[in-house]
N, C-alpha and C positions, 0 to 999 in steps of 0.2 A: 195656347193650344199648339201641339205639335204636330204640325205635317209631314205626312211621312214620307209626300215624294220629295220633300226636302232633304229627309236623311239620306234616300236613294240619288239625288244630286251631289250631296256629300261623298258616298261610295266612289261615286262615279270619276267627282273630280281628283281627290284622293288617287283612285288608283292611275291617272294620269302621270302622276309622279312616277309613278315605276319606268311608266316611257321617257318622260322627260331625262331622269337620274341616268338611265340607261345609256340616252345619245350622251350624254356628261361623260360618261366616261368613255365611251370610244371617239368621242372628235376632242374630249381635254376642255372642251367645252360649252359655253351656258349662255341663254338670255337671262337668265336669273342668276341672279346675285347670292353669295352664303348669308349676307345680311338683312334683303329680304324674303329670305325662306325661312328661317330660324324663329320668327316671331309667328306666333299662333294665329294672331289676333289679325292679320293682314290679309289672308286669303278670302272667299266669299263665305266659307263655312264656320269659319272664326270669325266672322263680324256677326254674323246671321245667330253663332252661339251663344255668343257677348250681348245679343241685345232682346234674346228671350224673357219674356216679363220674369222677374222675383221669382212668381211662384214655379216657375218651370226650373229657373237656376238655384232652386232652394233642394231641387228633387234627386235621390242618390244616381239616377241614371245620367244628369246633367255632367253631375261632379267626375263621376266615374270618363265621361268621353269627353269633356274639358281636361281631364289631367293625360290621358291616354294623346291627345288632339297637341299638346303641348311636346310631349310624347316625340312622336311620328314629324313632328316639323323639328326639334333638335335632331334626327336620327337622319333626315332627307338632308339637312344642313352640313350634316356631316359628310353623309357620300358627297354632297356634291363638292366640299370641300377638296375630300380627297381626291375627285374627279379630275378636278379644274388646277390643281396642283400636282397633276403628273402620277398622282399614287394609284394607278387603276387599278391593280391587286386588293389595295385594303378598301375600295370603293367598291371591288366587286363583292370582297368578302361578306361586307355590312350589308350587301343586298342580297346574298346566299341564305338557301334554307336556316335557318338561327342565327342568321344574322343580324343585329342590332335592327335594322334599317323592318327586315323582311318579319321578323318577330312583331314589335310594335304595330305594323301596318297592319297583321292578320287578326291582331287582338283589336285597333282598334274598330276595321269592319265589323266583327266578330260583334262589336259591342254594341254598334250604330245599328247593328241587322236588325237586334233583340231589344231595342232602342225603337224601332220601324214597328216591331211586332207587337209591341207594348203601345204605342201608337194608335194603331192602328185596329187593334182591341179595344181600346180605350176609346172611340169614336174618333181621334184625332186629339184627344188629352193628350 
């Protein structure tokens, strides 16, 4: 069963990152590591994704914001890579309007939103 102030937790911590990535590149850098940002599976919303029964991870909306989720953590990885190694340009660029960083992230709210709505129609299905 899917909760959907869970997805809205999701949203919320997700777009965190915008702030976080943001201080990355104007002070050069991070409490967070490129190595563990980069893994999916490590945040609260990638464990909580990973450990939804079968039937939930069997379903196209699963797949869809597990690969998108995978996504947005190599892309955040990246800025902050760039960040924290001097490259502010190409760390702002990823995070500009169609930027790698900024593209992925909108898709995958986008996804989690209609993900919440499906949800939450669904009685919490």
């Amino acid at each position: 069963m899917i909760d959907p102030a869970s997805l809205d937790h999701a949203i919320a911590s997700h777009a965190k990152w915008k702030f976080r990535l943001r201080e990355a590149i104007k002070t050069g850098k991070s409490e967070w590591t490129v190595e563990t940002v980069r893994p999916d599976d490590l945040c609260e919303f990638g464990k909580w994704l990973n450990a939804l029964p079968l039937a939930d991870r069997m379903r196209k909306e699963w797949r869809e914001v597990k690969s998108l989720h995978a996504k947005f953590h190599v892309a955040a990885a990246g800025v902050l890579e760039s960040a924290v190694a001097g490259r502010q340009a190409e760390a702002t660029d990823a995070m500009a309007s169609g930027g790698p960083f900024t593209d992925v992230s909108v898709k995958l709210v986008r996804l989690i939103s209609d993900w919440k709505q499906a949800a939450a129609e669904a009685g919490g299905r």
